[in-house]
Structure formats: C-alpha cells, structure tokens
PDB file with one MODEL, atoms N, CA, C and O in Angstrom:
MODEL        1
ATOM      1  N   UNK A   1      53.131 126.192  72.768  1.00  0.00           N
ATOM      2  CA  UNK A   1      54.471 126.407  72.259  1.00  0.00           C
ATOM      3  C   UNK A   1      55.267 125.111  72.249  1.00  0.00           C
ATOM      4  O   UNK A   1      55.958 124.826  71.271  1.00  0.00           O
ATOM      5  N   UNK A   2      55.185 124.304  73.335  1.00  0.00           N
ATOM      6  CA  UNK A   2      56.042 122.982  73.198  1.00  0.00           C
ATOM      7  C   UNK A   2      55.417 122.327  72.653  1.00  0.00           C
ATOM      8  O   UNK A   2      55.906 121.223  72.889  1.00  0.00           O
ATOM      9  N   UNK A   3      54.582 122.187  72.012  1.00  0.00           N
ATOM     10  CA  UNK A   3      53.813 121.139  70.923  1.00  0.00           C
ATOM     11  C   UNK A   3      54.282 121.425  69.437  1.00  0.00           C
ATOM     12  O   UNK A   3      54.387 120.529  68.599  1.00  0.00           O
ATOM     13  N   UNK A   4      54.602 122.994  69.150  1.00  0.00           N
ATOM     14  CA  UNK A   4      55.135 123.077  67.813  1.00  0.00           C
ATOM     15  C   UNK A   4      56.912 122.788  68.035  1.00  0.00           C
ATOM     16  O   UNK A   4      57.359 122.503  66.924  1.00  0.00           O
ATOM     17  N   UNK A   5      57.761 122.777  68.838  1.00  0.00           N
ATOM     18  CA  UNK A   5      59.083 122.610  68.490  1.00  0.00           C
ATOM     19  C   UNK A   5      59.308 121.074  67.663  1.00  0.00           C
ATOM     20  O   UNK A   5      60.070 121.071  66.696  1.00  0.00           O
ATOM     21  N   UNK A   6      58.595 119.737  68.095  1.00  0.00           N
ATOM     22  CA  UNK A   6      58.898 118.194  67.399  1.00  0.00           C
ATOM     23  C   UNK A   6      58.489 118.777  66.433  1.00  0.00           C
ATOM     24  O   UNK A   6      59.184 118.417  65.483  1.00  0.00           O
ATOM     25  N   UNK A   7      57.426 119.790  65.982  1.00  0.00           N
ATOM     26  CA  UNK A   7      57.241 119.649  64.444  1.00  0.00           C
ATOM     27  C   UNK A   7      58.110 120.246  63.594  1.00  0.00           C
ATOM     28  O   UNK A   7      58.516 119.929  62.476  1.00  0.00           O
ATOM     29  N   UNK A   8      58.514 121.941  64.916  1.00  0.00           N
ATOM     30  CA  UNK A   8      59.719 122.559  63.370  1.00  0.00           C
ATOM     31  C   UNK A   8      60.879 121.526  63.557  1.00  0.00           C
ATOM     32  O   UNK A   8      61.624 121.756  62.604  1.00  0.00           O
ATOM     33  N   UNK A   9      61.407 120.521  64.283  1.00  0.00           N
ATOM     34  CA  UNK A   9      62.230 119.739  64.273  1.00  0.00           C
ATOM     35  C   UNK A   9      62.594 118.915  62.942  1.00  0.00           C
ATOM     36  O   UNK A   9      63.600 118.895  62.233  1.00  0.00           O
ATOM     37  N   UNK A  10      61.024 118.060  62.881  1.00  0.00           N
ATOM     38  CA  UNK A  10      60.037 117.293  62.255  1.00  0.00           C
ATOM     39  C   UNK A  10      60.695 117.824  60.519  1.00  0.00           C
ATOM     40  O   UNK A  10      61.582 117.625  59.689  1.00  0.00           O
ATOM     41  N   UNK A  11      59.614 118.517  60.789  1.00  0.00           N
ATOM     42  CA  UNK A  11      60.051 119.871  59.320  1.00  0.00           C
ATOM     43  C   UNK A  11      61.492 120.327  58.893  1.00  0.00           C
ATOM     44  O   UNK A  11      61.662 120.725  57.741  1.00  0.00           O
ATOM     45  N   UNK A  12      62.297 120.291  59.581  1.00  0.00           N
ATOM     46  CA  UNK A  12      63.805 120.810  59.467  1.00  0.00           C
ATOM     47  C   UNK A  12      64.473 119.327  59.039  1.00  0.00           C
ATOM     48  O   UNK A  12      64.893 119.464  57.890  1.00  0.00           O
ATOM     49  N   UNK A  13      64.681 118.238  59.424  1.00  0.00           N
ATOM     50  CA  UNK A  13      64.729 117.113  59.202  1.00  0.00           C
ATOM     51  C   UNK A  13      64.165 117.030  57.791  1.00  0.00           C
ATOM     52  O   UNK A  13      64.965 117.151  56.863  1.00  0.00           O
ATOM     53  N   UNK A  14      63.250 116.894  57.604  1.00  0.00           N
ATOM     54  CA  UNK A  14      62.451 116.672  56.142  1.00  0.00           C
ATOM     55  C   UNK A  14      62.695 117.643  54.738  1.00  0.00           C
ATOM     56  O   UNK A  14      62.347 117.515  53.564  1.00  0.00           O
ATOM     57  N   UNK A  15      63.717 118.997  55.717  1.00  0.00           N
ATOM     58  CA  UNK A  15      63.737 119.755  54.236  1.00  0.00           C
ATOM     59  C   UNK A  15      65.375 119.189  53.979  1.00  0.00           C
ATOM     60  O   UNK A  15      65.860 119.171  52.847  1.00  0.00           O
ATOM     61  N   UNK A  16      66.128 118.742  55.192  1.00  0.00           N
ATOM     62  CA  UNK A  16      67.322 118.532  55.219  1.00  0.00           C
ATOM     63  C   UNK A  16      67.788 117.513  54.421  1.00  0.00           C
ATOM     64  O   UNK A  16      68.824 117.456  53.758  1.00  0.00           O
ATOM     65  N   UNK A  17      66.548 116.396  54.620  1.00  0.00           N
ATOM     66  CA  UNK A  17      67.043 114.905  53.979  1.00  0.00           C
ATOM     67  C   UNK A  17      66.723 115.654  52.731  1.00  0.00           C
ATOM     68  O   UNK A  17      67.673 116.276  52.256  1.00  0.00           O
ATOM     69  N   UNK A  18      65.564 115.729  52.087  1.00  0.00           N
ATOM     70  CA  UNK A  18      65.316 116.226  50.794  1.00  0.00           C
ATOM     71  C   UNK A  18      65.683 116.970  49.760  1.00  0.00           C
ATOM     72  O   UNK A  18      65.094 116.987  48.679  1.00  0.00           O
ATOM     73  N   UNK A  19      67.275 118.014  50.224  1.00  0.00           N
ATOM     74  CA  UNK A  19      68.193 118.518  49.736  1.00  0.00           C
ATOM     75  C   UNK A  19      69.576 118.097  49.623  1.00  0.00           C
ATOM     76  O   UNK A  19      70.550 118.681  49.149  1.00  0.00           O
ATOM     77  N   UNK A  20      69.405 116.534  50.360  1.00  0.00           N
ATOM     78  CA  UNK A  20      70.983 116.009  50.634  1.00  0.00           C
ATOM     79  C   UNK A  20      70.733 114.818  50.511  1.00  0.00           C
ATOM     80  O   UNK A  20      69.708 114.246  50.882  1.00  0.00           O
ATOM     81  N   UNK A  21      71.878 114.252  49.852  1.00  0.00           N
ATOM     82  CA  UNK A  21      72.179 112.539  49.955  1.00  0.00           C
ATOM     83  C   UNK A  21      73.440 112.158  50.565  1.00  0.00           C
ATOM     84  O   UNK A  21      74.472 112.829  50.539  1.00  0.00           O
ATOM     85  N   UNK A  22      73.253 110.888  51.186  1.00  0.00           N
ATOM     86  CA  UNK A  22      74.076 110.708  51.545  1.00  0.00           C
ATOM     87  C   UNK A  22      75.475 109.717  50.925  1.00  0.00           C
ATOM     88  O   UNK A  22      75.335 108.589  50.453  1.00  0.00           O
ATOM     89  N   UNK A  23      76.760 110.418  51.059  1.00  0.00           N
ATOM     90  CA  UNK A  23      77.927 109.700  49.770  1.00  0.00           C
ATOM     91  C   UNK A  23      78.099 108.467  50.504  1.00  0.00           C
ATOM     92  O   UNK A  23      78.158 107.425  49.852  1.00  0.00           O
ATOM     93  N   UNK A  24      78.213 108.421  52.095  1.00  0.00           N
ATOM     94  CA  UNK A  24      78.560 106.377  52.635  1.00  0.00           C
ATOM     95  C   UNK A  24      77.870 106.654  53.761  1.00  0.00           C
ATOM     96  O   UNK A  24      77.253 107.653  54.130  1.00  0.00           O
ATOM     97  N   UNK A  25      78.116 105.407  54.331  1.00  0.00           N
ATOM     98  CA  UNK A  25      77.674 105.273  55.529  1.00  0.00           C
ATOM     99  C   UNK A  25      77.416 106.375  56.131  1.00  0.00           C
ATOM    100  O   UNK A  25      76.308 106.912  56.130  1.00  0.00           O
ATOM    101  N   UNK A  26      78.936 107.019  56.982  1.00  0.00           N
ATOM    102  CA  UNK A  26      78.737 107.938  57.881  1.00  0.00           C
ATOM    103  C   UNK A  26      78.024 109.375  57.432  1.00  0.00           C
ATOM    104  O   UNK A  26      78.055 110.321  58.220  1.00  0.00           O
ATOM    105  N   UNK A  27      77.371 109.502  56.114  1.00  0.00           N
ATOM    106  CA  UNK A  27      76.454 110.145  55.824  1.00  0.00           C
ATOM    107  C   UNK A  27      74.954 110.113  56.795  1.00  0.00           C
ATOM    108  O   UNK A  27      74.321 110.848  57.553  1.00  0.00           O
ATOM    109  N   UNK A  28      74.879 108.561  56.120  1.00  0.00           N
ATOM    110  CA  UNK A  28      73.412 108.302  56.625  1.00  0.00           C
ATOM    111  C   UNK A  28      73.254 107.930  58.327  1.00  0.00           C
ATOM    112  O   UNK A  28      72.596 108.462  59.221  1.00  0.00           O
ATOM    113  N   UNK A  29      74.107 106.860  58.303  1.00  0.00           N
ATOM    114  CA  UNK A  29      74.468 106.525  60.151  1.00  0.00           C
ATOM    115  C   UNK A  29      74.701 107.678  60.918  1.00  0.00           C
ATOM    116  O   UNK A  29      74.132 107.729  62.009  1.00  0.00           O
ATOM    117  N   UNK A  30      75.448 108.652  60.564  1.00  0.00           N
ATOM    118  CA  UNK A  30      75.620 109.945  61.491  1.00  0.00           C
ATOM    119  C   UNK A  30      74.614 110.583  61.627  1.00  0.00           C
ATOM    120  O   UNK A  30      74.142 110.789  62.745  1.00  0.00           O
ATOM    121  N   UNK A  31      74.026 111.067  60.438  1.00  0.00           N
ATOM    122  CA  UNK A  31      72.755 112.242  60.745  1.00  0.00           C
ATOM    123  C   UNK A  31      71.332 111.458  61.631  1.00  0.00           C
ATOM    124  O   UNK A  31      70.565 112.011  62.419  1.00  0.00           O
ATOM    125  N   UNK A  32      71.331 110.208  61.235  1.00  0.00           N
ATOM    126  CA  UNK A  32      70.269 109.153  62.356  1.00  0.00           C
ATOM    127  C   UNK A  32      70.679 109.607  63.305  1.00  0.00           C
ATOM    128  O   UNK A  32      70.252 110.747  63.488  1.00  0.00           O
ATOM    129  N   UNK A  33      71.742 109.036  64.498  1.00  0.00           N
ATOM    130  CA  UNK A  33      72.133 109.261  65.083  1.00  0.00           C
ATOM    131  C   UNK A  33      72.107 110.302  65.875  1.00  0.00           C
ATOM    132  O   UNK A  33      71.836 110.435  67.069  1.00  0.00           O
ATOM    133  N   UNK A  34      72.598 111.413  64.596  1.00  0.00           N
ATOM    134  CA  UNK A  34      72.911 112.873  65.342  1.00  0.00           C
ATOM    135  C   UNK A  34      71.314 112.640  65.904  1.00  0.00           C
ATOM    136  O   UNK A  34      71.284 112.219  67.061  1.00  0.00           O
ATOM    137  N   UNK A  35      69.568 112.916  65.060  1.00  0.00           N
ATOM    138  CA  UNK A  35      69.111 113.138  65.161  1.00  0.00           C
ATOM    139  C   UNK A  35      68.252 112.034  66.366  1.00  0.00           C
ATOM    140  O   UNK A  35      67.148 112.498  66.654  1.00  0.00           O
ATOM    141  N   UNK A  36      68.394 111.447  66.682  1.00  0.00           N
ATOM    142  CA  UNK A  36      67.906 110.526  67.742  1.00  0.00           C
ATOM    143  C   UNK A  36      68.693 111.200  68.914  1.00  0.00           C
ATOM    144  O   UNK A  36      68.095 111.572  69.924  1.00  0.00           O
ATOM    145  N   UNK A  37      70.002 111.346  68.770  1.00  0.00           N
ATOM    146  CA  UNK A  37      70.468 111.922  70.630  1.00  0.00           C
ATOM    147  C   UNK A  37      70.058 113.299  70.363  1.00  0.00           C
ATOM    148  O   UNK A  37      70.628 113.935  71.250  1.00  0.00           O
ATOM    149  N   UNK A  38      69.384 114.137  69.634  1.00  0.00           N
ATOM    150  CA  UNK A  38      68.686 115.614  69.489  1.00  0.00           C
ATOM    151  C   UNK A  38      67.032 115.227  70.112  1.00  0.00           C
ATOM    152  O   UNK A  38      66.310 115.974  70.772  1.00  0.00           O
ATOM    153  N   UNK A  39      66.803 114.102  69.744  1.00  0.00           N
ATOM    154  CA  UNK A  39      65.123 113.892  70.101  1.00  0.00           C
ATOM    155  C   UNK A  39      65.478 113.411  71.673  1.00  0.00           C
ATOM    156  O   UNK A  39      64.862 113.874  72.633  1.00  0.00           O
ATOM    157  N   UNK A  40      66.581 112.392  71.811  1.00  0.00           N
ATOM    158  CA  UNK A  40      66.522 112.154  73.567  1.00  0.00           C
ATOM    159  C   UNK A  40      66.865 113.430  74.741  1.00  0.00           C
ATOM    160  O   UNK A  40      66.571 113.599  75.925  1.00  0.00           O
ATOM    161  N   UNK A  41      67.634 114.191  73.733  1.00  0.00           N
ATOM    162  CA  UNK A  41      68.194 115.631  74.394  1.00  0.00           C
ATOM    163  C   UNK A  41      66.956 116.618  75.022  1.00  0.00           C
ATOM    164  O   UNK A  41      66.737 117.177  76.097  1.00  0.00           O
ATOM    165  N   UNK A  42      66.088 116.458  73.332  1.00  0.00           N
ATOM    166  CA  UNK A  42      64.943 117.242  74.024  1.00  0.00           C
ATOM    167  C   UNK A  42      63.646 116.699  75.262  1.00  0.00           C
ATOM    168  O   UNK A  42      62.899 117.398  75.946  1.00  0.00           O
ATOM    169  N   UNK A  43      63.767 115.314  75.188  1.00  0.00           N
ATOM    170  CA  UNK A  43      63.168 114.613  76.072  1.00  0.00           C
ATOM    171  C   UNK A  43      63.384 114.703  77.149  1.00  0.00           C
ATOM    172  O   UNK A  43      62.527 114.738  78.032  1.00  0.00           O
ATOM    173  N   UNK A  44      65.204 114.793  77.386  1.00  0.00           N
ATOM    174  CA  UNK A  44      65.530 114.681  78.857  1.00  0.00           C
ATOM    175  C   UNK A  44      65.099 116.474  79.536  1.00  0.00           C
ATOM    176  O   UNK A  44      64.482 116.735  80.569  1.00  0.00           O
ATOM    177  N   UNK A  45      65.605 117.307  78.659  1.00  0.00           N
ATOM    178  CA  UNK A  45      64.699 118.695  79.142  1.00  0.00           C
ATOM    179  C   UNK A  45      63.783 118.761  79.406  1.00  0.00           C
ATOM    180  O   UNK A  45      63.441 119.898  79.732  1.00  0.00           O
ATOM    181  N   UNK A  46      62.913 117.877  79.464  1.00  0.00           N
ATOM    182  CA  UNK A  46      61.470 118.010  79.605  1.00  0.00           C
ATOM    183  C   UNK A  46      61.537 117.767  81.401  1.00  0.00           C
ATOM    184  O   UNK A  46      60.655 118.311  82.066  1.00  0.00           O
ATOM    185  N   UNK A  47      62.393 117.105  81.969  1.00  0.00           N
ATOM    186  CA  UNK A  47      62.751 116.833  83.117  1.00  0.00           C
ATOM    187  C   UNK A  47      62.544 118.362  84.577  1.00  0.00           C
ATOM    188  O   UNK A  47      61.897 119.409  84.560  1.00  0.00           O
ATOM    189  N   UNK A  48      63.616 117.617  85.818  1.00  0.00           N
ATOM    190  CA  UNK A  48      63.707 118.754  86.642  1.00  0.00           C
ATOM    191  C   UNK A  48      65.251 119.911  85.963  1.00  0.00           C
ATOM    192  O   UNK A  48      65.976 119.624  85.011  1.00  0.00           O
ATOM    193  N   UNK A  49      65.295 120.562  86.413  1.00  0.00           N
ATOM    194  CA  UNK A  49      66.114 121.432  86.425  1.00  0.00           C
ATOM    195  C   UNK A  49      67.655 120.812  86.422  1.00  0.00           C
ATOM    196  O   UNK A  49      67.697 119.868  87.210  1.00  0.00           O
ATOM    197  N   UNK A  50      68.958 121.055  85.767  1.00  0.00           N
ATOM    198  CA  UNK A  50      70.310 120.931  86.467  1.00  0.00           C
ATOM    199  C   UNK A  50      70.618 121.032  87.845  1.00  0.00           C
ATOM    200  O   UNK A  50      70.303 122.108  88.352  1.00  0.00           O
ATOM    201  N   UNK A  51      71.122 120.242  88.544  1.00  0.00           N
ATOM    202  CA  UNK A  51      71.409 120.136  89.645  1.00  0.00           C
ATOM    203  C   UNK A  51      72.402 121.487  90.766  1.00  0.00           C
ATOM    204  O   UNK A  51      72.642 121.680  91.958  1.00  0.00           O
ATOM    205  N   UNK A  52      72.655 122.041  89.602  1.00  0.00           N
ATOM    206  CA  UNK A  52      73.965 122.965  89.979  1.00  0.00           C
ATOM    207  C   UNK A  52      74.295 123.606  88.881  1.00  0.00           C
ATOM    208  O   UNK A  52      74.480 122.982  87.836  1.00  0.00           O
ATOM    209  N   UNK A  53      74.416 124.915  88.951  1.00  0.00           N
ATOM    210  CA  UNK A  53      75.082 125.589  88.059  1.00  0.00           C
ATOM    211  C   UNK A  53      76.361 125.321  86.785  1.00  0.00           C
ATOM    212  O   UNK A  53      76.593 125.748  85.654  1.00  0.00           O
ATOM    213  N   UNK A  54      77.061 124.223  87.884  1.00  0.00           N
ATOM    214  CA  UNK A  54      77.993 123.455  87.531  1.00  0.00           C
ATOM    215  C   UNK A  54      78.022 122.778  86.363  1.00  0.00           C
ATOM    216  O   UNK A  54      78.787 122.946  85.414  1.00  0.00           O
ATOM    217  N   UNK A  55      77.036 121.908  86.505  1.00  0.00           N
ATOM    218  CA  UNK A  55      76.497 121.009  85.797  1.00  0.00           C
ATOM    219  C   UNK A  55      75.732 121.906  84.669  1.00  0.00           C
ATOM    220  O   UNK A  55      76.449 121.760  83.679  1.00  0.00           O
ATOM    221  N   UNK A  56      75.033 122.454  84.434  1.00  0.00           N
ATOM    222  CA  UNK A  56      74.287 123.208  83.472  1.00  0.00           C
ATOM    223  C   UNK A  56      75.540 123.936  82.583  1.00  0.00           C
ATOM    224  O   UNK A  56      75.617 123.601  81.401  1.00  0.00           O
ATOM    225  N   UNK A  57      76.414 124.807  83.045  1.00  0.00           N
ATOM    226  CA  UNK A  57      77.884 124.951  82.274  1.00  0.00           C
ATOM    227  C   UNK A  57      78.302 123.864  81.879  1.00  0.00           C
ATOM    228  O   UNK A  57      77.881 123.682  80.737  1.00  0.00           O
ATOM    229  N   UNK A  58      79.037 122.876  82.293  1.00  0.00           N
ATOM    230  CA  UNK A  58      79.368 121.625  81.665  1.00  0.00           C
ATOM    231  C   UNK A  58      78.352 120.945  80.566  1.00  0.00           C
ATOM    232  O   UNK A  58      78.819 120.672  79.460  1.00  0.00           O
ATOM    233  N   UNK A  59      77.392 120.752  80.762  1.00  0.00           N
ATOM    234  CA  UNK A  59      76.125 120.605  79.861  1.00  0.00           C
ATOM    235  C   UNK A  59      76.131 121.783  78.460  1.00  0.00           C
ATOM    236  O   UNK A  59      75.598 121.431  77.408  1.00  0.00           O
ATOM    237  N   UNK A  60      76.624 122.840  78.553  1.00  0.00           N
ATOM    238  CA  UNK A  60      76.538 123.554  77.667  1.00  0.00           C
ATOM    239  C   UNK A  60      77.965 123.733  77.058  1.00  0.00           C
ATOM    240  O   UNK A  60      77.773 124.180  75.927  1.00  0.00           O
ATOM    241  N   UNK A  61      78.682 123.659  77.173  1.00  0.00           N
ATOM    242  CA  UNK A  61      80.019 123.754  76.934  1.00  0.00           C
ATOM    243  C   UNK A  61      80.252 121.937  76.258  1.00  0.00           C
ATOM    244  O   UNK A  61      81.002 121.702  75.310  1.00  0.00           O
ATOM    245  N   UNK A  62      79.838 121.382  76.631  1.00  0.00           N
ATOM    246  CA  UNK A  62      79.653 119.692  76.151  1.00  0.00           C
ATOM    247  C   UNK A  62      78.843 120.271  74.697  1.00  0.00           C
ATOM    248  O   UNK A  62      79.441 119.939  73.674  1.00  0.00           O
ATOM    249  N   UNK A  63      77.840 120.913  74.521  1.00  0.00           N
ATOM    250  CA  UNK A  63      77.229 120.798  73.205  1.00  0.00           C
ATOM    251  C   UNK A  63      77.635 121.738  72.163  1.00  0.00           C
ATOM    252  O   UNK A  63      76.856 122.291  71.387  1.00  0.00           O
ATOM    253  N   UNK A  64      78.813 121.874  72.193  1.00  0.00           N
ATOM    254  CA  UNK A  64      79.822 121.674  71.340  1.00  0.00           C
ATOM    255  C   UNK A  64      80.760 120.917  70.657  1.00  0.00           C
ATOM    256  O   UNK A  64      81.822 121.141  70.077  1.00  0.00           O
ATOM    257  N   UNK A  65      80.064 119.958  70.892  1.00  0.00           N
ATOM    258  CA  UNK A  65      80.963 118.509  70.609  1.00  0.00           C
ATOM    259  C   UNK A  65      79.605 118.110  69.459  1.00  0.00           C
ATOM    260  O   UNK A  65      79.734 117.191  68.650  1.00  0.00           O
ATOM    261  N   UNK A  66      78.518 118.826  69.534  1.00  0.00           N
ATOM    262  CA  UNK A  66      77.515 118.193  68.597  1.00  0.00           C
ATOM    263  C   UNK A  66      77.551 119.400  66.863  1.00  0.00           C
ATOM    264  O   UNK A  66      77.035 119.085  65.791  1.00  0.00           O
ATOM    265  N   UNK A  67      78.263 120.620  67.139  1.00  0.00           N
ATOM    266  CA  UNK A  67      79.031 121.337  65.860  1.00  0.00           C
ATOM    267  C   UNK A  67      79.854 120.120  64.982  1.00  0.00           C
ATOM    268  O   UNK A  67      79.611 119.685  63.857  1.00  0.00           O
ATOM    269  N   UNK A  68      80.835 119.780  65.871  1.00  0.00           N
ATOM    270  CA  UNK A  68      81.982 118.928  64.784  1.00  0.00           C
ATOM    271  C   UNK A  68      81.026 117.863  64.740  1.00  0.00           C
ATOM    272  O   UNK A  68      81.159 117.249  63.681  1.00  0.00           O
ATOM    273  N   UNK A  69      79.988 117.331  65.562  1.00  0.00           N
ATOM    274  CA  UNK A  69      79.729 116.078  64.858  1.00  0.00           C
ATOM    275  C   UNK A  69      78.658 116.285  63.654  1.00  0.00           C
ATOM    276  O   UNK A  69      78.375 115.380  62.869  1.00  0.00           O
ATOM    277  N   UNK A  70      78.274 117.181  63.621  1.00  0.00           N
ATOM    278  CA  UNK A  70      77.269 117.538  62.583  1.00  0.00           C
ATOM    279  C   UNK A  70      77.878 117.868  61.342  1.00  0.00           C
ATOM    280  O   UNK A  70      77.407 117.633  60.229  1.00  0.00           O
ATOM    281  N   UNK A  71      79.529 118.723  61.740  1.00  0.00           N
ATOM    282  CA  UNK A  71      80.292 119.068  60.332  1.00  0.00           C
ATOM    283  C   UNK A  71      80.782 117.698  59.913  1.00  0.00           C
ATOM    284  O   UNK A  71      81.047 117.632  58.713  1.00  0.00           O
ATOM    285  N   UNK A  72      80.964 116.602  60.601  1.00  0.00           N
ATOM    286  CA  UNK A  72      81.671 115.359  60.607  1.00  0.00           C
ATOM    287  C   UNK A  72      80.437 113.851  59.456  1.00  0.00           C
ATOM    288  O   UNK A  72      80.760 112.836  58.839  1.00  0.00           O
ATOM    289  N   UNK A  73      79.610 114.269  59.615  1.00  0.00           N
ATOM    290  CA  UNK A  73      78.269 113.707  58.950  1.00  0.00           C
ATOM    291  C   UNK A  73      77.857 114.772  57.754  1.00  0.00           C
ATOM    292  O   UNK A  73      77.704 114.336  56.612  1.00  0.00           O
ATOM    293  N   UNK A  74      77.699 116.029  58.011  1.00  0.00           N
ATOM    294  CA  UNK A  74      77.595 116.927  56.398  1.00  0.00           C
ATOM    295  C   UNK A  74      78.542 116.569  55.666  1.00  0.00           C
ATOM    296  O   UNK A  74      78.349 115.983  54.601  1.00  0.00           O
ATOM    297  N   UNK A  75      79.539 116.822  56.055  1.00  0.00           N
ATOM    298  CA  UNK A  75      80.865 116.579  55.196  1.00  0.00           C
ATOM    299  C   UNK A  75      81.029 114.926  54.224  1.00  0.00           C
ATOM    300  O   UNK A  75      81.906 114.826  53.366  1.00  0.00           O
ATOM    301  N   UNK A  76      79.885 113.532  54.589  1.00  0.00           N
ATOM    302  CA  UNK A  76      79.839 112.997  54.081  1.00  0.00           C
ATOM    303  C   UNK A  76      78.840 112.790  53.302  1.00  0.00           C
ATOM    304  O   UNK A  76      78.956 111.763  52.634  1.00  0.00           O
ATOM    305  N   UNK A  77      77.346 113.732  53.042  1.00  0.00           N
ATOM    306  CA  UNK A  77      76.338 114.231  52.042  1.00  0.00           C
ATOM    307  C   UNK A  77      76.689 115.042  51.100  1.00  0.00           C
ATOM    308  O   UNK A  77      77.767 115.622  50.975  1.00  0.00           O
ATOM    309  N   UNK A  78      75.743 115.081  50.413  1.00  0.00           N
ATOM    310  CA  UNK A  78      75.887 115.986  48.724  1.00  0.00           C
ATOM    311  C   UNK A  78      74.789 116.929  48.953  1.00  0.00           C
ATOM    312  O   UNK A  78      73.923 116.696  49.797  1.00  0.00           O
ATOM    313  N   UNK A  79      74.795 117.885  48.300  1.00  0.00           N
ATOM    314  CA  UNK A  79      73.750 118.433  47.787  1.00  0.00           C
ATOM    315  C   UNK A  79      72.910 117.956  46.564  1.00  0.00           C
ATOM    316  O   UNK A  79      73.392 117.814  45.440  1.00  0.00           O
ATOM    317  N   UNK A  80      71.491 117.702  46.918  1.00  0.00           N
ATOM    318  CA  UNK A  80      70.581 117.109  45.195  1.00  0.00           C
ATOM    319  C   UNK A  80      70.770 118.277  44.250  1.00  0.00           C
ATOM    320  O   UNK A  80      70.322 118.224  43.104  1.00  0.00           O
TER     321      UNK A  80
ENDMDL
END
C-alpha cells in the first residue's frame, strides 16, 4: 500500500500539469513548491509518531494553510 501512494501522487501531478498552464510566475513557482513541501510532508510521516496530542492538533489545524495556498497558485493557471 505505501508503495502505490508516490505514484497516485506521481499520477495526480501529471494529469494536473497537463490540464493547466501556468499565467506567471506564481503559477509555476507555487505549485513546485506546493508540491515539494507535499513530498517532504509525506517523508516526514514516514517518521515516529507526534509527540503529544497537542502537537498532532496543531499539525492538523496548520494544514489548512495549504487550501489557500493551493487556491493562491490555481488562481494563477488556466485551463488547456
């Protein structure tokens, strides 16, 4: 099972670029981006556990900050 998630990743990425261009920069620079701290995100899970409950809420309540940045980078692509 953890061997197919990099690929539907992989795959989701590839249908994404291929339906969208990007209008400037923060088209193309954002969605890199987005998608590199999504590949370190899933890396660091690969880790031990959250330390505290605490922390795992804060951790999840934080990845909501990756919605607006994703509407913040679509919003500068097109549809092909």
């Amino acid at each position: 099972m953890q061997r197919r998630v990099p690929g539907m990743f992989a795959a989701g990425l590839a249908v994404y670029l291929r339906s969208t261009a990007p209008l400037n920069r923060v088209g193309s620079v954002g969605l890199w981006s987005f998608a590199a701290l999504l590949v370190a995100g899933y890396g660091a899970s690969m880790g031990s556990p959250p330390p505290s409950v605490t922390a795992m809420a804060s951790g999840a309540l934080g990845m909501w900050l990756f919605v607006a940045w994703a509407a913040w980078f679509d919003q500068a692509r097109i549809a092909r």
